[in-house]
SESELUM-84314 format. One record per residue: residue number from 1; residue in one letter; y, z, x of N, C-alpha, C, O in turn. Coordinates in steps of 0.02 Angstrom, whole numbers, plus 50000, padded with zeros to 5 digits. Each point is the difference from the previous one (the first is absolute). Layout:
! SESELUM-84314
NUM, a, Y, Z, X, Y, Z, X, Y, Z, X, Y, Z, X
...
***
This chain:
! SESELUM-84314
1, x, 50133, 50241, 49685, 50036, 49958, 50048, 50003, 49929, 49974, 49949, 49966, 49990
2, x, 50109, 50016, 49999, 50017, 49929, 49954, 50031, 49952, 50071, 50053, 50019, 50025
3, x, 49920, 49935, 49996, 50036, 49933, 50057, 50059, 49979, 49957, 49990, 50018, 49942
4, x, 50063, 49953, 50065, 50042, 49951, 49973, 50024, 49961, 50036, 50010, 50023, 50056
5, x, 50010, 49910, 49936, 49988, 49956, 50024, 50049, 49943, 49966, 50004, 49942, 50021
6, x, 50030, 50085, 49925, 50047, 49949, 49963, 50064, 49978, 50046, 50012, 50040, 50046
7, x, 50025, 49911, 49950, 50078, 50012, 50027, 50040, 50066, 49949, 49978, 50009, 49943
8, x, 50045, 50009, 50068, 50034, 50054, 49968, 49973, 50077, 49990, 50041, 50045, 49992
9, x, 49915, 49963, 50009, 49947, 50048, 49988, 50040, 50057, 50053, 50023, 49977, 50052
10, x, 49984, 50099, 49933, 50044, 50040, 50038, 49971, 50053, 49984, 49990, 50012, 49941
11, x, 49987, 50039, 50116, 49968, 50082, 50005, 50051, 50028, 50016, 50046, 49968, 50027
12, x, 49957, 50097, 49961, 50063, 50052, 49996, 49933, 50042, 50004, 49946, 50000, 49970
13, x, 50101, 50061, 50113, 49972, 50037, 50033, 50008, 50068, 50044, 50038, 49991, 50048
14, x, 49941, 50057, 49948, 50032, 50042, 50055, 50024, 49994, 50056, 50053, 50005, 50031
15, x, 49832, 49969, 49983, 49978, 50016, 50064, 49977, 49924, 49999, 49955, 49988, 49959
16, x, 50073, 49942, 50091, 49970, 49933, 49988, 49966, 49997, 50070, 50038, 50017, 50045
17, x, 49901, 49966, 49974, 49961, 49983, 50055, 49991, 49903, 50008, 49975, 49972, 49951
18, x, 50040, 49994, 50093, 49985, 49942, 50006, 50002, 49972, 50067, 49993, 50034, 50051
19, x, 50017, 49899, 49949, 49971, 49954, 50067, 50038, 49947, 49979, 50017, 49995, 49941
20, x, 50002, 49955, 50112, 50036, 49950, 49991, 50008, 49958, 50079, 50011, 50034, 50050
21, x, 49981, 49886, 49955, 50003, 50000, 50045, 50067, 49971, 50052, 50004, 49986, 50059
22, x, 50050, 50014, 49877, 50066, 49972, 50015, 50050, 50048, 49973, 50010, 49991, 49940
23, x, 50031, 50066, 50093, 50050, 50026, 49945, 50074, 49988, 50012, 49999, 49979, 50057
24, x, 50063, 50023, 49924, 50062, 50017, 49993, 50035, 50063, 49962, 49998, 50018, 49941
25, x, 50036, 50008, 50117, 50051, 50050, 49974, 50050, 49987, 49963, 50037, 49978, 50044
26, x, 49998, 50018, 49903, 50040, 49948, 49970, 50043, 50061, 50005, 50053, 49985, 50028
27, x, 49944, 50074, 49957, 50061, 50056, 49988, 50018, 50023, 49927, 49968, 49979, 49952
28, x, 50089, 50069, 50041, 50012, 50016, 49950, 50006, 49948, 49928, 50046, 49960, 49992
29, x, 49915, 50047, 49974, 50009, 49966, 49924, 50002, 50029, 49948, 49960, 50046, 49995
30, x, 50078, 49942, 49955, 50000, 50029, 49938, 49923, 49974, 49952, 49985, 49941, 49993
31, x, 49975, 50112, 49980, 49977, 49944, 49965, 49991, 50003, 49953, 50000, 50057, 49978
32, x, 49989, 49900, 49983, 50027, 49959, 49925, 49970, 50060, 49943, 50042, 50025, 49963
33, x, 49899, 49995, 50031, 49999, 50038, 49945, 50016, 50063, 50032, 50050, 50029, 49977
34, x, 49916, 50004, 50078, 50044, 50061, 49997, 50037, 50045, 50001, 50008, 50059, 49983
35, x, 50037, 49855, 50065, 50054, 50029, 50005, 50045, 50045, 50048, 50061, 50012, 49999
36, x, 49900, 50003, 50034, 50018, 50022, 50087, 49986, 49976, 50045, 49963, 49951, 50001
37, x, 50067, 50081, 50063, 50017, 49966, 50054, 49932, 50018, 50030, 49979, 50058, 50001
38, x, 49977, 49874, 50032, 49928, 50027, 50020, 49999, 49952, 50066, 50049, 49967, 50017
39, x, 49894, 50033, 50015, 50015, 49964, 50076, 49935, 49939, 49958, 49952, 50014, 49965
40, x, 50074, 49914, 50060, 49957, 49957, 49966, 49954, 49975, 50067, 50030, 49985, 50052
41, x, 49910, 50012, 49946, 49960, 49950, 50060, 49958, 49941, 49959, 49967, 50004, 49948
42, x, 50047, 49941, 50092, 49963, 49946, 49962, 49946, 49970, 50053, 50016, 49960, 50044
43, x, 49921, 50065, 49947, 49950, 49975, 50015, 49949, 49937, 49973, 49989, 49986, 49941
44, x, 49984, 49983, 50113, 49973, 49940, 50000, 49929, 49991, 50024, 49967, 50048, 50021
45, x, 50010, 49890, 49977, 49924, 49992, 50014, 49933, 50057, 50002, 49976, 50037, 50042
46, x, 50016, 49953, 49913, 49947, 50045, 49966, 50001, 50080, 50006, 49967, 50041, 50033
47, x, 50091, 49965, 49914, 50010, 50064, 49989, 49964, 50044, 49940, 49976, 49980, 49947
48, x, 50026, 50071, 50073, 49930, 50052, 49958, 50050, 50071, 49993, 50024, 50030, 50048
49, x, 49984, 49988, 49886, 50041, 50084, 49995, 49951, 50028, 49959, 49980, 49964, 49954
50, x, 50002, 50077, 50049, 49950, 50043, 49959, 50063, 50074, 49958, 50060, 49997, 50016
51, x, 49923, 50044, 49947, 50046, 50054, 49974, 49931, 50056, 50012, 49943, 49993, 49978
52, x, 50091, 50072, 50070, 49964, 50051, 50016, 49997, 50041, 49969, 49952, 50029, 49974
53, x, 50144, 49982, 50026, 49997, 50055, 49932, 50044, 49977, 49959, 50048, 49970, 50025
54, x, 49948, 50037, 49902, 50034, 49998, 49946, 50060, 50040, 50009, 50004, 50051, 50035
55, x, 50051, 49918, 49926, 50054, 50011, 49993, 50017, 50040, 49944, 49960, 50003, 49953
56, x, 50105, 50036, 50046, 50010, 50057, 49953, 50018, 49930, 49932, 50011, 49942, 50015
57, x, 49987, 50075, 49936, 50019, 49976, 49950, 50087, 50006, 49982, 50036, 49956, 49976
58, x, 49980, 50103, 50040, 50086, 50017, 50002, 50049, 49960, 50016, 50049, 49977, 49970
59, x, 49922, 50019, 50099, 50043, 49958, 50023, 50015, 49914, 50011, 50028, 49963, 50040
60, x, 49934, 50033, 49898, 49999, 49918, 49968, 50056, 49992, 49968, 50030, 50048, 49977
61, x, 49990, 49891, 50017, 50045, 49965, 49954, 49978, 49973, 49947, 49940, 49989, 49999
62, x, 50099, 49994, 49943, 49970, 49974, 49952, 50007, 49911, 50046, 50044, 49981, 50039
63, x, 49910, 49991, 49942, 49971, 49922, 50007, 49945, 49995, 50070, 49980, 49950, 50030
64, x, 50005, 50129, 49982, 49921, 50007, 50044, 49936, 50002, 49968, 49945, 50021, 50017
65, x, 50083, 49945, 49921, 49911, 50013, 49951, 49967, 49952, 50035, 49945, 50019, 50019
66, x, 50072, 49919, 49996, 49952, 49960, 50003, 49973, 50026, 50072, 49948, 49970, 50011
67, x, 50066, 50069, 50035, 49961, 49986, 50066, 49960, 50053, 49991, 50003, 50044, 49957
68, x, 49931, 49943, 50120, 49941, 50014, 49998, 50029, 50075, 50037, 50031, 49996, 50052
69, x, 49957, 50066, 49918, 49985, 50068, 50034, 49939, 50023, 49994, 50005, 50060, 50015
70, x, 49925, 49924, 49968, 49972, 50039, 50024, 49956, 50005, 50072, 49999, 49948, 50033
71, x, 49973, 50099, 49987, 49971, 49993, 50076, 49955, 49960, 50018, 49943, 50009, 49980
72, x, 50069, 49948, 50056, 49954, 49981, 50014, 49976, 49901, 50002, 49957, 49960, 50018
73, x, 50133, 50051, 49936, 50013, 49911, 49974, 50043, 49978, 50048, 50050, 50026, 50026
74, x, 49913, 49900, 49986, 50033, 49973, 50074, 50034, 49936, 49998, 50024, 49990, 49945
75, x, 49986, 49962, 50097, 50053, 49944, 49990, 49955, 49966, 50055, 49982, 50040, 50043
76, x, 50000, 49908, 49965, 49996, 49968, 50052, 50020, 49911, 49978, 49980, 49970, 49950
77, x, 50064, 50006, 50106, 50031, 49958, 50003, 50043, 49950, 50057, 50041, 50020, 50041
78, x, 49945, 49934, 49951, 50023, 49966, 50066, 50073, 50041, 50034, 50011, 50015, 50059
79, x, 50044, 50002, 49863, 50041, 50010, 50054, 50045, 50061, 49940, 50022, 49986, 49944
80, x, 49979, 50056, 50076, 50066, 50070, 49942, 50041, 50029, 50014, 49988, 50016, 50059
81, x, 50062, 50007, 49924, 50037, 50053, 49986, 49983, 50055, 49995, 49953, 50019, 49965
82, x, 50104, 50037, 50089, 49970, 50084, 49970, 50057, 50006, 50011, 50029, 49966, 50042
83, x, 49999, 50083, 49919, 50044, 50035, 49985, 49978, 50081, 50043, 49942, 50021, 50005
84, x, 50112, 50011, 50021, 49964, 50067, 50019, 50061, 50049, 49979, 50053, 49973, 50014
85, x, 49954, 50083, 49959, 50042, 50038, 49987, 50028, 50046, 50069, 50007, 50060, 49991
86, x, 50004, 49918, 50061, 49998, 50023, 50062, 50066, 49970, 50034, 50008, 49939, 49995
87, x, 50033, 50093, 50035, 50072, 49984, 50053, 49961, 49970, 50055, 50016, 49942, 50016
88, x, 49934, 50088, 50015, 49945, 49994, 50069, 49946, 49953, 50018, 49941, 50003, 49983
89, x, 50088, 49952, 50053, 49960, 49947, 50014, 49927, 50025, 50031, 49990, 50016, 50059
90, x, 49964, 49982, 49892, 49940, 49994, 50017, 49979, 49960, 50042, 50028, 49945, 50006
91, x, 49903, 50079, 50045, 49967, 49980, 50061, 49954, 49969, 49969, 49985, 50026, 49947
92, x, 49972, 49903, 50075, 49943, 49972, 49971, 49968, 50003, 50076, 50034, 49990, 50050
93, x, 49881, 50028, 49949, 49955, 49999, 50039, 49948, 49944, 50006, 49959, 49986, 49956
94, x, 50049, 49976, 50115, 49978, 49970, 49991, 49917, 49984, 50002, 49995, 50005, 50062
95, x, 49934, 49978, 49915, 49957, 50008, 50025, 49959, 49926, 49990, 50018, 49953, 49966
96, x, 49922, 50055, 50076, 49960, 49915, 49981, 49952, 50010, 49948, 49996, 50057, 49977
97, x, 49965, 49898, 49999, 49955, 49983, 49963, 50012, 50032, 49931, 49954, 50035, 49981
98, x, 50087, 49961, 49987, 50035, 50030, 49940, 50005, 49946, 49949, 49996, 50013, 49940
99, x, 50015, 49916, 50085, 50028, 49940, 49948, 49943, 49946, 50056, 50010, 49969, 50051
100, x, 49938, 50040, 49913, 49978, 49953, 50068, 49975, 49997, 50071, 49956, 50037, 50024
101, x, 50063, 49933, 49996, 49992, 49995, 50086, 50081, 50044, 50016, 50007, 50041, 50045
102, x, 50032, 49944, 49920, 50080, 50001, 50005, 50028, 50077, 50012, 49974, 50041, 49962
103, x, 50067, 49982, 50077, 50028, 50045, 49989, 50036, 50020, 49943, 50012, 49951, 49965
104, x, 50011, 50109, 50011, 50039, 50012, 49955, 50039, 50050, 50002, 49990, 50040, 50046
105, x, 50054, 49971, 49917, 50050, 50057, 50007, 49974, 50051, 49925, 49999, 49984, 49941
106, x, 49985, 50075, 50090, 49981, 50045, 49939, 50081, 50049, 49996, 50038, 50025, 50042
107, x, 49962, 49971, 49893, 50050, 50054, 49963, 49994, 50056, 49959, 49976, 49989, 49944
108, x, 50039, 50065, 50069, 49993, 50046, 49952, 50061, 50048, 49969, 50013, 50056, 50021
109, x, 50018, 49914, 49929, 50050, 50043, 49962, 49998, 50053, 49958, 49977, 49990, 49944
110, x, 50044, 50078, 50075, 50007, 50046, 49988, 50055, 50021, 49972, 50030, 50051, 50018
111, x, 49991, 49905, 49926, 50068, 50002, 49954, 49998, 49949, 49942, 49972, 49945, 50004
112, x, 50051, 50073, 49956, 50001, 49967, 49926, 50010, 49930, 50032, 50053, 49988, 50028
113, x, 49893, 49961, 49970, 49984, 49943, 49999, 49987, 49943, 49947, 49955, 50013, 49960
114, x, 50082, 49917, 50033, 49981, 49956, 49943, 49972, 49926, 50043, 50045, 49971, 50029
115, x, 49907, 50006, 49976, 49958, 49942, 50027, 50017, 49942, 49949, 49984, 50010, 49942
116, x, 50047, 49927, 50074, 49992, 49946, 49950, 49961, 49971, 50031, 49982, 50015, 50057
117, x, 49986, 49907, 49887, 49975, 49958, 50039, 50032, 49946, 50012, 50013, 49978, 49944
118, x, 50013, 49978, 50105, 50056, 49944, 49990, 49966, 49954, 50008, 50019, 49958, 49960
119, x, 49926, 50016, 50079, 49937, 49956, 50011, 49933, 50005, 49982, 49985, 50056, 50020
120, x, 49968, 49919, 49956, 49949, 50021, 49973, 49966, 49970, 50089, 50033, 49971, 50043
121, x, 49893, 50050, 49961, 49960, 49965, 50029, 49987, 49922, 49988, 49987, 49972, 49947
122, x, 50021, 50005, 50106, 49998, 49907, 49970, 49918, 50005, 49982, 49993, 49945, 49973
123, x, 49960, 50076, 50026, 49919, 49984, 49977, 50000, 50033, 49927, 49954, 49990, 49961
124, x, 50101, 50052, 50024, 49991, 50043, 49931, 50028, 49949, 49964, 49970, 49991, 49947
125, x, 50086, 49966, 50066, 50046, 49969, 49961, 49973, 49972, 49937, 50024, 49998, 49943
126, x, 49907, 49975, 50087, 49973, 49934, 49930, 49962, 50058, 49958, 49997, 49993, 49939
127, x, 49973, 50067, 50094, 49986, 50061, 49958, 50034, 50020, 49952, 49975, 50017, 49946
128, x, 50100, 49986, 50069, 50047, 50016, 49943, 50032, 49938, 49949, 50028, 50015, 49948
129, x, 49962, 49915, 50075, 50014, 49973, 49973, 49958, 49982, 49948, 50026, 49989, 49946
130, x, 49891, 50005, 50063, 49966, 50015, 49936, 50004, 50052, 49974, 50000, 50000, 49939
131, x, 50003, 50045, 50087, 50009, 50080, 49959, 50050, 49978, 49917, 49987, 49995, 49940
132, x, 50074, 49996, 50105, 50051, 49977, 49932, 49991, 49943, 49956, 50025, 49988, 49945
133, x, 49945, 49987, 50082, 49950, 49920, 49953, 49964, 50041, 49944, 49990, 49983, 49942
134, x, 49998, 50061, 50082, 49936, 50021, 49959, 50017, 50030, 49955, 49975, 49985, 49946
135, x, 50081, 50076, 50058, 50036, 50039, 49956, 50047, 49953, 49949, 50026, 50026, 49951
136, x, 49981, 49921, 50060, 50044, 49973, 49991, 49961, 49941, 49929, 50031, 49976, 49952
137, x, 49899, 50016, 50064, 49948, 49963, 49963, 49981, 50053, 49957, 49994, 49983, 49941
138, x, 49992, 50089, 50075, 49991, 50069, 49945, 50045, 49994, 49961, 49978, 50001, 49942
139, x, 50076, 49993, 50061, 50055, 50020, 49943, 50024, 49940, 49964, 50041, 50005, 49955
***
């Protein structure tokens, strides 16, 4: 089980389980690498997607190398993107003490799923910003 935590950083998934405590239905979107029509939700304030089950390999496109499939690798981030391969607006449940004191909305997709990250956590930020200092002083 690998956290990620970068801006950009993206899991590709069967089965995606998560929590979030702000979401939007945005609707049908095309999306960019794979290319079909998928239902997009863009969730906010401290969002968490975990991958349950791995995804077939088949039905990838070429330019899915870089994302995270195996089980168990998660995203957490102030605020992301999911893609869901689904016509059917999914139900989010709501429950307490999940993010906090805070309520949250739990999700669970049961269809070829892709999680971006579009916001990092504002406390990770200076985490990643030495991170790349550092790689950056290696080479």
């Amino acid at each position: 089980m690998t956290k990620y935590v970068s801006p950009g950083d993206t899991i590709i998934g069967e089965h995606i389980d998560g929590y979030t405590r702000r979401w939007m239905w945005k609707g049908l979107r095309r999306h960019p690498v794979l290319n079909r029509q998928m239902t997009l939700y863009e969730c906010d304030l401290n969002s968490y997607a975990e991958i349950v089950k791995a995804c077939d390999e088949s039905d990838l496109n070429d330019g899915c190398e870089a994302y995270k499939k195996a089980v168990g690798d998660c995203l957490e981030a102030d605020a992301i993107s999911i893609y869901v391969d689904s016509k059917r607006k999914y139900q989010f449940k709501v429950e307490a003490g999940i993010s906090g004191r805070h309520k949250s909305n739990i999700f669970n997709f049961r269809d070829l799923s892709v999680c971006s990250i579009k916001i990092p956590l504002h406390n990770l930020k200076k985490v990643i910003k030495k991170l790349n200092q550092t790689k950056q002083i290696e080479q």
